[in-house]
TIFIKE-475767 format. One record per residue: chain; z, y, x of N, C-alpha, C, O, CB in turn. Coordinates in steps of 0.2 Angstrom, whole numbers. Glycine has a CB too. Example, Ala and Ser with C-alpha at 12.3 -4.5 7.8 and 13.67 -1.06 7.14 Angstrom:
2
("A", (39, -28, 66), (39, -22, 62), (39, -16, 66), (42, -17, 71), (45, -22, 57))
("A", (35, -11, 64), (36, -5, 68), (39, 0, 64), (40, 6, 67), (29, -3, 70))
//
This chain:
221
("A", (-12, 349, -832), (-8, 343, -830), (-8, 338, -836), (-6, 341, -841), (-1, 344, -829))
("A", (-10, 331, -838), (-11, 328, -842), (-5, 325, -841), (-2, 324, -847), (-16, 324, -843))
("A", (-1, 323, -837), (4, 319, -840), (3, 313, -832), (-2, 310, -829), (2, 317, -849))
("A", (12, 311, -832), (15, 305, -829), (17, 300, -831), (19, 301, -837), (20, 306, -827))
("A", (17, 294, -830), (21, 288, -831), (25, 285, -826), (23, 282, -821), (18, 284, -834))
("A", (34, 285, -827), (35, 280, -824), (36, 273, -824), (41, 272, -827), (37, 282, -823))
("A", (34, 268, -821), (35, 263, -825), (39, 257, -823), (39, 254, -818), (29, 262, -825))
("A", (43, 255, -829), (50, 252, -827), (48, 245, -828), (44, 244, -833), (58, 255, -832))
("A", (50, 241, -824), (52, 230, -824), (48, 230, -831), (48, 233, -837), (64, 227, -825))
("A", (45, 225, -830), (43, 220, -835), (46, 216, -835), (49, 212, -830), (38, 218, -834))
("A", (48, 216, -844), (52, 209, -845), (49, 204, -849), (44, 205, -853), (58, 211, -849))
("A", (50, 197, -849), (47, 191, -853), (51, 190, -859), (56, 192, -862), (47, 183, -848))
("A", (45, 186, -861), (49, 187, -870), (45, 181, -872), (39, 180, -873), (46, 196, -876))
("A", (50, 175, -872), (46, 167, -871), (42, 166, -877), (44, 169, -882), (53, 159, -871))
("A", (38, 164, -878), (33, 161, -883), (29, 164, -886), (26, 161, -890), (36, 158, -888))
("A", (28, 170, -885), (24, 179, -885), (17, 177, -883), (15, 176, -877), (28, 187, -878))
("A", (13, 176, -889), (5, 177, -886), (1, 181, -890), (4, 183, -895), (1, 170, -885))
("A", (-3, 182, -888), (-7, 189, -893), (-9, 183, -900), (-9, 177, -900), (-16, 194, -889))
("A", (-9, 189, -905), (-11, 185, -911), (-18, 187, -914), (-21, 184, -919), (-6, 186, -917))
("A", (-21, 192, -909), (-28, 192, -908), (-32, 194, -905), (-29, 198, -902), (-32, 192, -911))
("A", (-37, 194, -904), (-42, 196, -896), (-46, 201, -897), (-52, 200, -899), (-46, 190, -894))
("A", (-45, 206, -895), (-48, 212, -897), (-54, 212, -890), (-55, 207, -886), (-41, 218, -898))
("A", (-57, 218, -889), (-61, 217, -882), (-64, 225, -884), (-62, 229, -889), (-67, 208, -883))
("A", (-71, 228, -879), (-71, 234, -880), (-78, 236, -886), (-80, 242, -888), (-72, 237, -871))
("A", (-80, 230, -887), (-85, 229, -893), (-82, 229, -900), (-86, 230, -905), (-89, 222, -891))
("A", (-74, 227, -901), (-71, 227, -909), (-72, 233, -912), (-70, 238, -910), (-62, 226, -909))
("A", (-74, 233, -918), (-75, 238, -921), (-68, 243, -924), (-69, 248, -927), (-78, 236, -927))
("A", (-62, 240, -921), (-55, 245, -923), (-56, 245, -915), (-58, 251, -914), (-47, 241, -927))
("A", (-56, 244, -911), (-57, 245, -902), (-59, 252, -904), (-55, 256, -906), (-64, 240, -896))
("A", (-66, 252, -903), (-71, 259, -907), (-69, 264, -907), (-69, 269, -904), (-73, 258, -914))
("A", (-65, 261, -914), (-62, 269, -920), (-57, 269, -917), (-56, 275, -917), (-60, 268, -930))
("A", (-53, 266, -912), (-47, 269, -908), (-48, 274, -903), (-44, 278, -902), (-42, 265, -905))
("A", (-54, 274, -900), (-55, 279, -894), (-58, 284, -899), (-58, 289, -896), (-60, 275, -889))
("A", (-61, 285, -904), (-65, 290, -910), (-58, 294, -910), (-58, 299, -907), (-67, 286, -918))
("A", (-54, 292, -913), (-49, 293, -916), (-46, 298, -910), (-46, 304, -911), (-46, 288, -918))
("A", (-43, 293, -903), (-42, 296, -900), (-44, 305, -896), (-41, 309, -892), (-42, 291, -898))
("A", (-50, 306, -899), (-56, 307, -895), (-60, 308, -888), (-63, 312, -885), (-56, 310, -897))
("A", (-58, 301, -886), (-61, 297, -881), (-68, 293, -881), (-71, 290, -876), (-57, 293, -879))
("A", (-70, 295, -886), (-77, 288, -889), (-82, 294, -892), (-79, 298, -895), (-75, 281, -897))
("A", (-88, 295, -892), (-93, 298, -898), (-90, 298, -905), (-86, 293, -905), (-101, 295, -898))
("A", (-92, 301, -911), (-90, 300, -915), (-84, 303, -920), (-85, 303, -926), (-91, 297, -913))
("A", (-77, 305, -915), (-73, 307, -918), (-70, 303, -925), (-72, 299, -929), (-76, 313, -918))
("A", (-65, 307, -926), (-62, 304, -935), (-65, 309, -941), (-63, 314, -941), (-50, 304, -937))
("A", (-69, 306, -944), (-70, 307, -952), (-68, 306, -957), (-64, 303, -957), (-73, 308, -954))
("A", (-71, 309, -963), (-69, 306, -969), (-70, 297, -969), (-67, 292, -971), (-73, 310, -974))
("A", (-78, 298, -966), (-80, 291, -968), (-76, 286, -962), (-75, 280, -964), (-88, 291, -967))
("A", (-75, 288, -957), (-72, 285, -952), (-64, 283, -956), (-61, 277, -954), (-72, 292, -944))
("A", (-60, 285, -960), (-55, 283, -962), (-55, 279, -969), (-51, 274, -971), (-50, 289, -962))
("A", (-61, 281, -974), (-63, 274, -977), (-64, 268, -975), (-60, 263, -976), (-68, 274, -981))
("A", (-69, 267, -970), (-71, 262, -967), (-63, 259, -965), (-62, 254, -968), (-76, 264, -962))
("A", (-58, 261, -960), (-54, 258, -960), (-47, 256, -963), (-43, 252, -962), (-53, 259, -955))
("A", (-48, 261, -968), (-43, 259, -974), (-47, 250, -978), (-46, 244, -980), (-42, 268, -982))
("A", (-50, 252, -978), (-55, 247, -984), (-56, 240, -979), (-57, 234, -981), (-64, 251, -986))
("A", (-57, 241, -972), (-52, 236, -967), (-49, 230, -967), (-50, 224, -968), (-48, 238, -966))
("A", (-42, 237, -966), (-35, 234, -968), (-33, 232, -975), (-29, 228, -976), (-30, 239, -966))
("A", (-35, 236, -981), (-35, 234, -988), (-37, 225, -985), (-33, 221, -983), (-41, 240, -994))
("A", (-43, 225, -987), (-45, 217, -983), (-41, 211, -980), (-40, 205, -981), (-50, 219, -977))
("A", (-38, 215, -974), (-34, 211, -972), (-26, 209, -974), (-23, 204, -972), (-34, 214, -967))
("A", (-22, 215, -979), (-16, 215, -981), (-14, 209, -984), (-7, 209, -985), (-15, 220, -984))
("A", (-18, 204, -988), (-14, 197, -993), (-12, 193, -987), (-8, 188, -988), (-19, 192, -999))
("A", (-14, 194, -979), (-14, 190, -973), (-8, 191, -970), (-5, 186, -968), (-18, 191, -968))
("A", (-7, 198, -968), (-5, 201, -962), (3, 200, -961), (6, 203, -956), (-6, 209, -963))
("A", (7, 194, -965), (12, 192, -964), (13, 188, -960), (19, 186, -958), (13, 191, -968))
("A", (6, 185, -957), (6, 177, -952), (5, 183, -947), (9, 181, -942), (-3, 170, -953))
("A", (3, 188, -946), (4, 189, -939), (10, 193, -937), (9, 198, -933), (-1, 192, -937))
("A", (15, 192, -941), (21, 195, -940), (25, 191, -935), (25, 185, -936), (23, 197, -947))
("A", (30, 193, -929), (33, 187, -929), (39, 190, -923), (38, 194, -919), (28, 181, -926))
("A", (47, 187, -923), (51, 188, -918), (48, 193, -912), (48, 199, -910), (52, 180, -916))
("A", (44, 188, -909), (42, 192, -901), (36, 197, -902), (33, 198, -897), (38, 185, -895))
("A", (35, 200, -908), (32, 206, -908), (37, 211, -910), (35, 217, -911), (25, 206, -911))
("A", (42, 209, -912), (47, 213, -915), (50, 214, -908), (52, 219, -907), (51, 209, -922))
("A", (49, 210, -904), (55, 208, -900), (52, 216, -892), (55, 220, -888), (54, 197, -898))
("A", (44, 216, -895), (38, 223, -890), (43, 227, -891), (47, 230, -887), (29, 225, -892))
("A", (43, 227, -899), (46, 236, -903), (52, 237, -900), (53, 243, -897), (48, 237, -912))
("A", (56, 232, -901), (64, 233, -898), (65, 237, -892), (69, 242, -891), (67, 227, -897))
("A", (62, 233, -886), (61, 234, -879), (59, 241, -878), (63, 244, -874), (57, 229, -875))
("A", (54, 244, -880), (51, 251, -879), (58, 253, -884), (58, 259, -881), (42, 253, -881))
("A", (63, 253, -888), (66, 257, -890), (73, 257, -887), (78, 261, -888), (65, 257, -896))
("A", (73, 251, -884), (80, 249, -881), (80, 254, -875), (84, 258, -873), (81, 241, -879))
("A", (73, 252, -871), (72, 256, -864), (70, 260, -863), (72, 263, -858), (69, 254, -860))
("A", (65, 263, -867), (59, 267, -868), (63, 275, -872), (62, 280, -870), (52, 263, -875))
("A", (68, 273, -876), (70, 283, -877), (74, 287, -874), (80, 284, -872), (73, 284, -885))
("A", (73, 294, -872), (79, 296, -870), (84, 296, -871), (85, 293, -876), (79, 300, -869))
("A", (88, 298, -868), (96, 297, -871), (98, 305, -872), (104, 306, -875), (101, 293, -864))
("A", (94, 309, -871), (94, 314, -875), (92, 318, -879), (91, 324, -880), (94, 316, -875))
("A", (92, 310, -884), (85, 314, -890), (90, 318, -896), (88, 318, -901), (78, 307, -897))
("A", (96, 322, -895), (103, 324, -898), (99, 327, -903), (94, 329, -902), (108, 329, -894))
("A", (102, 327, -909), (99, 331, -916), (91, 325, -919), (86, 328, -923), (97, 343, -913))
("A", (90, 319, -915), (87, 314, -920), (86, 313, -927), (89, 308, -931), (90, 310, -919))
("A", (83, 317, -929), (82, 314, -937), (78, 311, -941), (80, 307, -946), (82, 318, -940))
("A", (70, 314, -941), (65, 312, -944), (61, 307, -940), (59, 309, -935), (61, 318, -947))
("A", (59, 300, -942), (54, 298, -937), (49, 296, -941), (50, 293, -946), (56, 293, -931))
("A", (44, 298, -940), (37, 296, -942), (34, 291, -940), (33, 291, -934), (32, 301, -941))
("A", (32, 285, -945), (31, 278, -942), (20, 277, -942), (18, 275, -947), (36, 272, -949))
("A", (17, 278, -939), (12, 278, -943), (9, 272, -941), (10, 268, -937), (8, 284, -942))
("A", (3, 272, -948), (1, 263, -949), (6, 257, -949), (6, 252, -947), (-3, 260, -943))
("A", (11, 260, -953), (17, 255, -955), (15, 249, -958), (19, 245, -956), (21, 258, -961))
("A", (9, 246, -961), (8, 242, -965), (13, 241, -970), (16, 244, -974), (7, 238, -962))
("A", (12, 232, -969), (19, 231, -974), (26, 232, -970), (29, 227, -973), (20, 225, -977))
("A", (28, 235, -966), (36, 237, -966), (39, 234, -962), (45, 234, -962), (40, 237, -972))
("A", (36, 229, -956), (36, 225, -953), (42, 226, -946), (46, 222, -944), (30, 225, -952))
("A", (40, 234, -944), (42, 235, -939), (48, 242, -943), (52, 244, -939), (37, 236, -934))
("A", (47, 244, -947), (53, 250, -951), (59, 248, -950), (60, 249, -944), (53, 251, -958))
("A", (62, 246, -953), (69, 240, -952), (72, 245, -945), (77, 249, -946), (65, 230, -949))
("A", (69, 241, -939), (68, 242, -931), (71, 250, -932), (76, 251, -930), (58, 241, -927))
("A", (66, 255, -934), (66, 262, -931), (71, 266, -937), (73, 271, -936), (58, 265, -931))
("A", (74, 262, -943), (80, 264, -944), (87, 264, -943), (92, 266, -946), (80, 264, -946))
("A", (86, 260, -937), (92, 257, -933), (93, 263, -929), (99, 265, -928), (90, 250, -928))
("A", (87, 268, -927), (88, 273, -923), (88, 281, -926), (92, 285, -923), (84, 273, -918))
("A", (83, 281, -931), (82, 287, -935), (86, 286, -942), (85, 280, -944), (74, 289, -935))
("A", (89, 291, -945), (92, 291, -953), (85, 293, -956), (86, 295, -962), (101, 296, -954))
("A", (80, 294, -954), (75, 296, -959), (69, 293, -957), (66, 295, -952), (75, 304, -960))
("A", (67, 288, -961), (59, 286, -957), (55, 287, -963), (56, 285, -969), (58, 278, -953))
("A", (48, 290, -959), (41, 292, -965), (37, 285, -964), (36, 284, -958), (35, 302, -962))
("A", (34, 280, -968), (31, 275, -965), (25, 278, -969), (25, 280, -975), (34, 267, -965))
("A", (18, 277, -964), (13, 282, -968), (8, 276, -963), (8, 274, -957), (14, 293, -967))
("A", (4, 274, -970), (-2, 270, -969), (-10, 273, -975), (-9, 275, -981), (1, 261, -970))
("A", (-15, 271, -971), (-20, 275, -974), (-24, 269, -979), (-29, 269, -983), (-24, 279, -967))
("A", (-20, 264, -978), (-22, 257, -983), (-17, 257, -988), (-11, 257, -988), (-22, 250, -979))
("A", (-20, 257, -993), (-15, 255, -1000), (-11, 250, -1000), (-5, 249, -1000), (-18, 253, -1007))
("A", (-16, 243, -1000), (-14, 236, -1001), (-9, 235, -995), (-7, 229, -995), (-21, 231, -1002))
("A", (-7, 239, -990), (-3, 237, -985), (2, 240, -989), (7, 237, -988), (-5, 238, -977))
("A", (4, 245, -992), (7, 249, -993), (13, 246, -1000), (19, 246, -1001), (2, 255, -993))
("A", (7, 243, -1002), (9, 238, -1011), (14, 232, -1009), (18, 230, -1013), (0, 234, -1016))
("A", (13, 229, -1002), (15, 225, -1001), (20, 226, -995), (20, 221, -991), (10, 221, -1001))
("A", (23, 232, -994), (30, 234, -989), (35, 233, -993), (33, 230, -998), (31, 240, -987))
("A", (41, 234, -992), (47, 234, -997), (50, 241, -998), (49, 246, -994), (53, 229, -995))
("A", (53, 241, -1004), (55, 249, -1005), (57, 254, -1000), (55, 259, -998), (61, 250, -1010))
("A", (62, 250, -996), (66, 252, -990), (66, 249, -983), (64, 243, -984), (72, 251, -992))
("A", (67, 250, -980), (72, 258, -978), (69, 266, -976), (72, 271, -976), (76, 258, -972))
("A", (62, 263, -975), (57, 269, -974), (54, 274, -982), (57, 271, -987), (49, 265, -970))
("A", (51, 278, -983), (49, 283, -985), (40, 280, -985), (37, 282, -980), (53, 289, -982))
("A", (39, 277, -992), (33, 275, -990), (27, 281, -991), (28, 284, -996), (32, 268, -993))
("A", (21, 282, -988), (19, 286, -989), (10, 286, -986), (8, 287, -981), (23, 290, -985))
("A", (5, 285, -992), (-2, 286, -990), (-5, 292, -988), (-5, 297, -991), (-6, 284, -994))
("A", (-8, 291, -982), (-9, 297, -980), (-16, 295, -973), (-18, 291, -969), (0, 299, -977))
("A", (-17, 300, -973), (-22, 301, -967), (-19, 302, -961), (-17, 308, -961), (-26, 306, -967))
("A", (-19, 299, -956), (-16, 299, -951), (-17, 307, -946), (-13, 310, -943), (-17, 293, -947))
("A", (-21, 308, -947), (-29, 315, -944), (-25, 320, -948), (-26, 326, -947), (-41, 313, -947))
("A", (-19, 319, -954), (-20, 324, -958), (-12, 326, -962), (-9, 329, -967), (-26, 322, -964))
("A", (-9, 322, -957), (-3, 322, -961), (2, 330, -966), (3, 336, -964), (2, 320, -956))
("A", (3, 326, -971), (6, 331, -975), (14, 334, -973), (19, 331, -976), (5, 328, -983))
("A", (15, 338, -967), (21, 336, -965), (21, 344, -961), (16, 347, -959), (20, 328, -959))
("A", (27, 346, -960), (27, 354, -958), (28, 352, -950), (32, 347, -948), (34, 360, -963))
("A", (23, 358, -946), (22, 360, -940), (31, 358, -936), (37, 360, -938), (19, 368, -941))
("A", (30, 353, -931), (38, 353, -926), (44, 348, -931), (49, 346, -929), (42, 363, -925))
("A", (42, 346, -938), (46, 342, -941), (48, 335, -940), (53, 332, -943), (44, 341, -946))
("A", (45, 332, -935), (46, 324, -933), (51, 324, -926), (50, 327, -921), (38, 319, -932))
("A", (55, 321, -927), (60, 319, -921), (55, 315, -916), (55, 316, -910), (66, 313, -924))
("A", (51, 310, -920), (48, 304, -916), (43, 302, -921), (43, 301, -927), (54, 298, -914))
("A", (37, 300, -916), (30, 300, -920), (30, 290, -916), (30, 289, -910), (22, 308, -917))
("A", (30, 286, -920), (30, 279, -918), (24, 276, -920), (23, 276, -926), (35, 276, -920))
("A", (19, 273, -914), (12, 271, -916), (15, 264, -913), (19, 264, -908), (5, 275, -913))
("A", (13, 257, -918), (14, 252, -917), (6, 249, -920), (5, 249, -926), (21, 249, -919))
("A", (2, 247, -914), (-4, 245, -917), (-6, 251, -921), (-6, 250, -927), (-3, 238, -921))
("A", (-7, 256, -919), (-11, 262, -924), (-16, 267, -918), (-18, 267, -912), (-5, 268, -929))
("A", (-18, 269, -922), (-22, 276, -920), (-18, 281, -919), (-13, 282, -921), (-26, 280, -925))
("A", (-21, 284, -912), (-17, 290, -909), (-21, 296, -912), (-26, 297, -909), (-17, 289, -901))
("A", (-20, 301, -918), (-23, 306, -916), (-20, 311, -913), (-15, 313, -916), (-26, 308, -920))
("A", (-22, 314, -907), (-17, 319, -903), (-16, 325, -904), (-11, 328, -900), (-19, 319, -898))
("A", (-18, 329, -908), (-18, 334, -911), (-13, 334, -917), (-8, 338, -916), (-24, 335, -913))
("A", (-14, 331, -922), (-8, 329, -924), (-1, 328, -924), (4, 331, -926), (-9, 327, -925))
("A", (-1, 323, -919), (4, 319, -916), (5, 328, -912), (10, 331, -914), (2, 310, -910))
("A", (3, 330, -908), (8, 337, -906), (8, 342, -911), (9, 348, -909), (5, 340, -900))
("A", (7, 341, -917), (8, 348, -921), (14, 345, -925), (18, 349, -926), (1, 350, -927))
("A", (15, 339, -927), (21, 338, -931), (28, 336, -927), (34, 335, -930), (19, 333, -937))
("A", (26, 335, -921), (30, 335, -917), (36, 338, -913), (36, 339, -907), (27, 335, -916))
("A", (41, 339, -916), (48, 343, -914), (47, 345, -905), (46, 340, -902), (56, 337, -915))
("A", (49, 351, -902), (47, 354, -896), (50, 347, -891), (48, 346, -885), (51, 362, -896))
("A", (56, 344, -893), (58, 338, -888), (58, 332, -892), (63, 328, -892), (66, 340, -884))
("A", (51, 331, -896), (52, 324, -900), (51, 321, -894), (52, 323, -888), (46, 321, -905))
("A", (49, 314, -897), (45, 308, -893), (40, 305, -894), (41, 305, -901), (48, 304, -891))
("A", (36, 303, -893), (29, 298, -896), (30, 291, -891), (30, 289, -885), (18, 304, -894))
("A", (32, 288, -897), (32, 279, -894), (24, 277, -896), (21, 279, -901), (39, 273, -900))
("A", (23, 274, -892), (14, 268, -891), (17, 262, -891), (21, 261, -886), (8, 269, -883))
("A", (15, 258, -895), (18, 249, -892), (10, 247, -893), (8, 249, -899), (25, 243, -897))
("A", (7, 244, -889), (1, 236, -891), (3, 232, -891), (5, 229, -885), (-6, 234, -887))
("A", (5, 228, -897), (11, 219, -897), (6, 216, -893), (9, 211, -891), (14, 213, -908))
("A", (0, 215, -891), (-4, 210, -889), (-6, 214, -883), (-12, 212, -881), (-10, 207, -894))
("A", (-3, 220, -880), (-9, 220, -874), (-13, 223, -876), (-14, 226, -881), (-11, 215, -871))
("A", (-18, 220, -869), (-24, 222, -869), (-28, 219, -875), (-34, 221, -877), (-27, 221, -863))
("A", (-25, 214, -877), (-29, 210, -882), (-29, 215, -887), (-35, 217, -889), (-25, 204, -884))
("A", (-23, 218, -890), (-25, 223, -896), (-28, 225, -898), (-29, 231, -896), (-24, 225, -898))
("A", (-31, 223, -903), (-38, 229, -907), (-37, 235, -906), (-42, 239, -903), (-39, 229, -917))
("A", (-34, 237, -907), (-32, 246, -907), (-29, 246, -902), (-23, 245, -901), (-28, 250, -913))
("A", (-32, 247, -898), (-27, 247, -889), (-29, 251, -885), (-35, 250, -884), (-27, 240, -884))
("A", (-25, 256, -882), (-26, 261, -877), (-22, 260, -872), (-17, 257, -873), (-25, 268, -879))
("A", (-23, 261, -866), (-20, 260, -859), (-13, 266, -860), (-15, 272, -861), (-26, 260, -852))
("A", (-9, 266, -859), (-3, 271, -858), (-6, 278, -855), (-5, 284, -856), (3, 268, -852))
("A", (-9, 275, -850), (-13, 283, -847), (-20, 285, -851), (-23, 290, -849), (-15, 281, -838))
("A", (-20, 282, -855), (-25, 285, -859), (-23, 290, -864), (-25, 296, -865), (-29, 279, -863))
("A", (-16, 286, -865), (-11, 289, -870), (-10, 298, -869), (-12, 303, -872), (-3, 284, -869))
("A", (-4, 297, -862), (-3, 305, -862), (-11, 310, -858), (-11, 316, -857), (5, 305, -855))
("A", (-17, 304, -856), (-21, 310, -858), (-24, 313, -861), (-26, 319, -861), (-24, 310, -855))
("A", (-25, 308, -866), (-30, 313, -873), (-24, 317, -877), (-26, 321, -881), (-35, 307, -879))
("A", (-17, 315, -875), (-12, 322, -878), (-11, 328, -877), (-7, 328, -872), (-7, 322, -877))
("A", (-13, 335, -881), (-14, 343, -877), (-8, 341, -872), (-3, 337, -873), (-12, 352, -883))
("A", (-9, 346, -867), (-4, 348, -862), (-1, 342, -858), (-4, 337, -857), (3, 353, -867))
("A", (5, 342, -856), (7, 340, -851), (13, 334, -854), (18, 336, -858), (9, 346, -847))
("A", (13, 329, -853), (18, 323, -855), (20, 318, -852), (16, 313, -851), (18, 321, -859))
("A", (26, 317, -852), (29, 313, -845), (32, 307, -849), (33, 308, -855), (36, 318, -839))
("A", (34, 302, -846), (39, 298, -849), (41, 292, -843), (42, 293, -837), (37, 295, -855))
("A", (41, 285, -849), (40, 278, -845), (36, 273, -849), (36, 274, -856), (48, 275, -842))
("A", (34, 268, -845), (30, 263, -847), (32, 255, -845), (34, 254, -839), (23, 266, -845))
("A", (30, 249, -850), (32, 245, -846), (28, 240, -852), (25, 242, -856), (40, 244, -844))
("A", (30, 232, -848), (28, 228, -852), (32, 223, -855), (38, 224, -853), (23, 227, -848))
("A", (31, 220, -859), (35, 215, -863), (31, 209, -865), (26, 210, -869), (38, 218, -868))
("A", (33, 202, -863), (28, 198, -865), (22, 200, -862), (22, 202, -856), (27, 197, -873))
("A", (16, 199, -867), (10, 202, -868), (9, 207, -871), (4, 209, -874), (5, 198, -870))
("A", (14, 210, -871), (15, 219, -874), (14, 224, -869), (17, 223, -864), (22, 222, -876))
("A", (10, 229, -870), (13, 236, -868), (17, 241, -871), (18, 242, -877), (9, 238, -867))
("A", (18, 244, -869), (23, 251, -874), (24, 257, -867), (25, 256, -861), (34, 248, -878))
("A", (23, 263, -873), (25, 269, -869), (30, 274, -874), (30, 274, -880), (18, 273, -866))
("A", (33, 277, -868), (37, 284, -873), (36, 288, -868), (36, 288, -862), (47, 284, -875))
("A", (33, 293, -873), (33, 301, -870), (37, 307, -871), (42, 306, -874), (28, 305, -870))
("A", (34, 311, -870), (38, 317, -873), (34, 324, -868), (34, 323, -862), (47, 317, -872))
("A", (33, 329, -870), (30, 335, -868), (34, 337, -862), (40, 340, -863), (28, 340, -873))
("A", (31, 335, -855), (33, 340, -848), (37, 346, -850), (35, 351, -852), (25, 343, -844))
("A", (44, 344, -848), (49, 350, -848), (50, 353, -841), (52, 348, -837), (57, 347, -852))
("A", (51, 357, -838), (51, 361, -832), (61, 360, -830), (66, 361, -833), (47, 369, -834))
("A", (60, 357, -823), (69, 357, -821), (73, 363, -823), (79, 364, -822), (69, 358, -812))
//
């Protein structure tokens, strides 16, 4: 069983347009299905220089594309998107934090967030707090087996193997694309819970020109 979605109202979110145009030819498009492993290729060594050295590139920028109504994607998948019985919530793992854009957000819900990006210069330029800043390989986290409450990809790489190894038996794995289909690094929700081992249910919706999903591994009645 790969996994369900159900999928709740779309809501508008005025003045929300993508801030850039991704398509199935972008070279982060690419590496997201690699990553995922949905594409030839898979994640390597060289596969995570190439996109640290990227993002390193892009980080004296990445402030212009920050804004209310993508803040506004994150909220909605966390307002609508989490169970209401994630009881004993503790650790959430932020990955491709950049600069800290969206942290803030996920400690409103978790008392401990890991923000872990595989670019320095995104990392040099976050603020101390409130996250736990942390370079790291997403493919490799330094992080003990079932430790994360909640694994949160905003605009990142999904690797799935991972994301279920450090994963707590009733975490959750949040997915947001602030731009949609537009987003460079963009998987369809059902792409999401299938390249994840085993079975995983949740809900899916849209916002603005956002998407977002929350799962959690198929628990039996």
């Amino acid at each position: 069983m790969a996994g369900s979605l159900t999928k709740l109202p779309p809501i508008d979110i005025a003045g929300h347009e993508p801030t850039t145009r991704g398509n199935l030819e972008h070279p982060m498009r690419i590496m997201t299905r690699r990553a995922a492993g949905l594409h030839p290729g898979g994640w390597d060594d060289a596969a995570r220089a190439e996109v640290a050295v990227f993002f390193d590139g892009l980080a004296p920028e990445w402030h212009f594309r920050t804004s209310p109504q993508r803040q506004a994607v994150v909220t909605d998948a966390l307002t609508r998107g989490l169970p209401r019985d994630l009881g004993g919530a503790d650790v959430c793992v932020e990955l491709g934090s950049g600069i800290g854009a969206y942290t803030p957000q996920l400690a409103e819900h978790w008392p401990r967030v890991l923000a872990v990006d595989v670019a320095l210069e995104m990392l040099r330029l976050a603020p101390a707090g409130p996250g736990h800043r942390l370079l790291a390989d997403g493919a490799h986290l330094p992080l003990a087996d079932g430790g994360a409450s909640a694994v949160v990809l905003v605009n990142c790489f999904l690797f799935p193997h991972e994301v279920d190894r450090v994963l707590a038996p009733d975490g959750v794995l949040v997915w947001v694309n602030s731009s949609g289909e537009d987003t460079p690094i963009h998987l369809p929700p059902e792409d999401v819970v299938a390249a994840m081992p085993g079975g995983w249910t949740g809900v899916q919706s849209t916002a603005g020109t956002g998407i977002w999903s929350v799962v959690r591994r198929h628990r039996n009645p």
